[in-house]
C-alpha positions as CSV (number, residue, x, y, z in Angstrom):
1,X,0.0,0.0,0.0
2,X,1.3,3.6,-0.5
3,X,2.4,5.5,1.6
4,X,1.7,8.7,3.0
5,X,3.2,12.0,5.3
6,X,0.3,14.2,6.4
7,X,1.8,17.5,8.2
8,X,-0.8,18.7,10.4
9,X,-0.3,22.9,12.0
10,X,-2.9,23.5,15.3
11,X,-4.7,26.6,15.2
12,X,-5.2,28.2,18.7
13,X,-8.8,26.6,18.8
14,X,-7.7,23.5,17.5
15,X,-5.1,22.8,19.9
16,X,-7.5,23.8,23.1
17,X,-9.4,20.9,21.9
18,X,-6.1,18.4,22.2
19,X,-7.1,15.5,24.0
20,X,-6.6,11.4,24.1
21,X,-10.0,10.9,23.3
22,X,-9.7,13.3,20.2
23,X,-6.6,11.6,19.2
24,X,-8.2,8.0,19.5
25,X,-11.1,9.0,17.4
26,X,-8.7,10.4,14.7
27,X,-6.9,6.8,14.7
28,X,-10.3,5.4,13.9
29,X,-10.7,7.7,11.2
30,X,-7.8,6.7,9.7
31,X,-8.5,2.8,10.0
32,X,-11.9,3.3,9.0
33,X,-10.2,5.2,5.1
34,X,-7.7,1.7,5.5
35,X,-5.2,3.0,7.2
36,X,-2.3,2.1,8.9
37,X,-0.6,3.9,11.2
38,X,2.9,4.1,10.7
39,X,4.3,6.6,13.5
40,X,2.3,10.2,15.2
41,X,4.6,12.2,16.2
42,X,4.3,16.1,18.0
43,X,7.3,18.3,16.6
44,X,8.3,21.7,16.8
45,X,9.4,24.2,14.0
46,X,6.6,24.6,10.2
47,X,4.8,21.7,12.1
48,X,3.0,21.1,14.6
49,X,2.2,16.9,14.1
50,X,3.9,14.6,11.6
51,X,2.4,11.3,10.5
52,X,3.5,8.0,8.6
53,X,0.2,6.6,7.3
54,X,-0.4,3.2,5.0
55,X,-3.1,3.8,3.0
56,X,-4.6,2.0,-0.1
57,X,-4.9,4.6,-2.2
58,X,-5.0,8.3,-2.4
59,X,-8.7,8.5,-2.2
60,X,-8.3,7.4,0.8
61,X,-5.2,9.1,2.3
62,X,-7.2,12.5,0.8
63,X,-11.0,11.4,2.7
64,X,-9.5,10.5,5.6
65,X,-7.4,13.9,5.7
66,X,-10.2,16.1,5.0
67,X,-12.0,13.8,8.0
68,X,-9.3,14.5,10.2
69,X,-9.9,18.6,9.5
70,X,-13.2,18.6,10.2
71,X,-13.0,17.1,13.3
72,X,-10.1,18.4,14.6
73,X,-10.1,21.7,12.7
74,X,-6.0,21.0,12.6
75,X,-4.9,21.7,8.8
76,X,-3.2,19.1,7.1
77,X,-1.3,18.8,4.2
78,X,-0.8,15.1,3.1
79,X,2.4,13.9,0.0
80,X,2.4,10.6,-0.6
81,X,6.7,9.4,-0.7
82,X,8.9,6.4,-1.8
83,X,11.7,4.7,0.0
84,X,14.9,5.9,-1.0
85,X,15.7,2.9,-2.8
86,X,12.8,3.4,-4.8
87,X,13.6,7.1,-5.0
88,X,17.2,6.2,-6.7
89,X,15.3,3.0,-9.0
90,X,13.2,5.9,-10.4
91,X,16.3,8.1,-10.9
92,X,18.1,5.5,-12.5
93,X,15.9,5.0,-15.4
94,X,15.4,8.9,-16.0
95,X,16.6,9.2,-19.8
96,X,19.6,11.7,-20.1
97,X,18.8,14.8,-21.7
């Protein structure tokens, strides 16, 4: 299954909502779209919450997103990525110009 970073920034009434029960009806969110949970993570710096999601597809990875927003009200921006040795497989077979 692909996979998929979503960066998520709080806004200041997003984050007074932060909670374990908020955060455990996100993960069913996300298993309800397929997915897989990878690693959550809190940061500091452009971003306020970094996940590593499996998901089947990007419909998916893009509902359960948009899910996430509306009941959090956290904005997320979500890329799916490739495993570096994918990355340079990909590079490999780039045609010289």
């Amino acid at each position: 299954m692909p996979i998929f970073i979503m960066y998520g920034k709080y806004g200041r009434d997003s984050l007074k909502e932060a909670s374990e029960r908020r955060t455990k009806k996100a993960v069913k969110i996300i298993e309800k779209n397929g997915g897989k949970i990878i690693s959550m993570y809190a940061v500091m710096g452009e971003h306020d919450l970094v996940f590593t999601l499996d998901f089947p597809d990007a419909e998916k990875a893009m509902s359960a997103s948009l899910a996430l927003k509306m009941l959090t009200g956290i904005s997320f921006s979500t890329s799916p990525v490739v495993d570096v040795e994918k990355f340079d497989q990909l590079v490999s077979k780039i045609e010289k110009i």
